[in-house]
N, C-alpha and C positions, 0 to 999 in steps of 0.2 A: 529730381534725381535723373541722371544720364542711365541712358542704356549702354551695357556690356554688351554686345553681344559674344568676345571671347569668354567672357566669364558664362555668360549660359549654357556655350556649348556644351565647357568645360564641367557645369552643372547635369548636363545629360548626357554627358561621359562619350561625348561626340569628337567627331573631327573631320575637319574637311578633307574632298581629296583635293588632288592635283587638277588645277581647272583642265576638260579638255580641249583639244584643236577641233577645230572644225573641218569634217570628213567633204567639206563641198564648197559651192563657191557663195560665202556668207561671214556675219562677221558673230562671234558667241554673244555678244550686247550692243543694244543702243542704247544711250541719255542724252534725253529730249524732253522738254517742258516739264522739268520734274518726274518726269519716268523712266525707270530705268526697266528695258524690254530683254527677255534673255530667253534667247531660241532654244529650242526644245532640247532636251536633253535626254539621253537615255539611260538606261538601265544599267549600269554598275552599281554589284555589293561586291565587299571587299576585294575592289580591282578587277575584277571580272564581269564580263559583260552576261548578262542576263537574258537570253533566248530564249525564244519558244513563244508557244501559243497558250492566253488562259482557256482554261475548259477544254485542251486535247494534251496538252504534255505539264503545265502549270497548274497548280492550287493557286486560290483567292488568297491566301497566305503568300504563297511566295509573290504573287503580284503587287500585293501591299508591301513587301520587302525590296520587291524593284522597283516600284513607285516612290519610295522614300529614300532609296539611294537616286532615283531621278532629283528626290528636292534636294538632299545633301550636293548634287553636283550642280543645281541651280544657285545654292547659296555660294559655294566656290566660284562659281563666274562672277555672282553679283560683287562678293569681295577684293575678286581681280580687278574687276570695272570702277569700283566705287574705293577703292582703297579699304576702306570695312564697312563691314553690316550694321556699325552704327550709323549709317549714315539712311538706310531704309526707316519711313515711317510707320508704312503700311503697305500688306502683300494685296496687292488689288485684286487680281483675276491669275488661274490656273487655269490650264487649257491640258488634259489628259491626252492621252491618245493609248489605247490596250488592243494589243494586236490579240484576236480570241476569232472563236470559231460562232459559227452565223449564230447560233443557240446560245451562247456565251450572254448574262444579263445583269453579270454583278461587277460591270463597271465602275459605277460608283463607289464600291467596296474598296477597290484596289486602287482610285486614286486616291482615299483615303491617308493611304501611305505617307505620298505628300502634304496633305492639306492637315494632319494632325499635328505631323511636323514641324510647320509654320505657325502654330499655334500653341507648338510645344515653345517655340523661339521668343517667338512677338506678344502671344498671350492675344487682349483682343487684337492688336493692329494686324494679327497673325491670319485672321477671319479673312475670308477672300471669295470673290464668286468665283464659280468654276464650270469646268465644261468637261464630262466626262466620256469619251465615245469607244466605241469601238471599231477598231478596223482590220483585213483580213493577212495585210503584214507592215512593218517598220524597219526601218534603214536598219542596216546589218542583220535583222531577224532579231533585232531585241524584241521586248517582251512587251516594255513601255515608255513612250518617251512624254516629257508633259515640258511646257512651254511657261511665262512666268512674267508677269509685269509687276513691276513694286514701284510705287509712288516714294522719293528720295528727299533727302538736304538736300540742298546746291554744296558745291564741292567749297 
């Protein structure tokens, strides 16, 4: 059996956005030896950028909701890159990053967000190690931005 992945999104009543540009001087993907690497991403839910700090202006809830608009805007690169998400076998490694205040400790919590995600998509292949941290801010003052390698088909 092939995987869908338009048919799953469509399953979890999903949708991708619009890939973004990149604010610097980089490029949104590489594919290289079967991996396709896709730099960090931030924080947009619907279209709006997600600011703040968790543990001073942010719930662990809403970090988990800008953590998973982080993956949803990983899978739109990955789709831009790869032509489609069928082409992902398995999401390797996650790299969080939550911008939160020194006391802040429920990291993991909030990249959550993204890593449910990917397992709401891929099922096992969706399983990935991860790196959850915190830090005391993120390009533009988003909230979170997380980073993303998936092991691919050859085109």
């Amino acid at each position: 059996m092939t995987y869908n992945a338009a048919a799953k999104l469509a399953e979890l009543g999903l949708s991708l956005p619009a890939p973004a540009a990149p604010v610097a001087a980089y490029v949104p993907t590489v594919e290289a030896g079967g991996f396709l690497y896709v730099s960090g991403q931030v924080s947009f839910v619907d279209g709006a950028l997600v600011k703040g700090r968790l543990g001073e202006d942010l719930s662990v809830e809403q970090g988990f909701a800008a953590a998973r608009g982080c993956g949803l805007m990983l899978l739109a690169q990955a789709e831009a890159a790869l032509g489609s998400l069928d082409r992902i076998v398995r999401v390797v490694k996650l790299g969080a990053f939550v911008a939160c205040t020194p006391e802040f400790t429920d990291q993991p919590k909030v990249a959550n967000g993204a890593s449910e995600l990917m397992v709401a998509m891929f099922g096992d292949a969706g399983k990935h190690s991860r790196s959850a941290v915190g830090v005391p801010s993120l390009p533009l003052g988003c909230a979170v931005e997380i980073d993303a390698v998936f092991a691919v088909l050859p085109a």
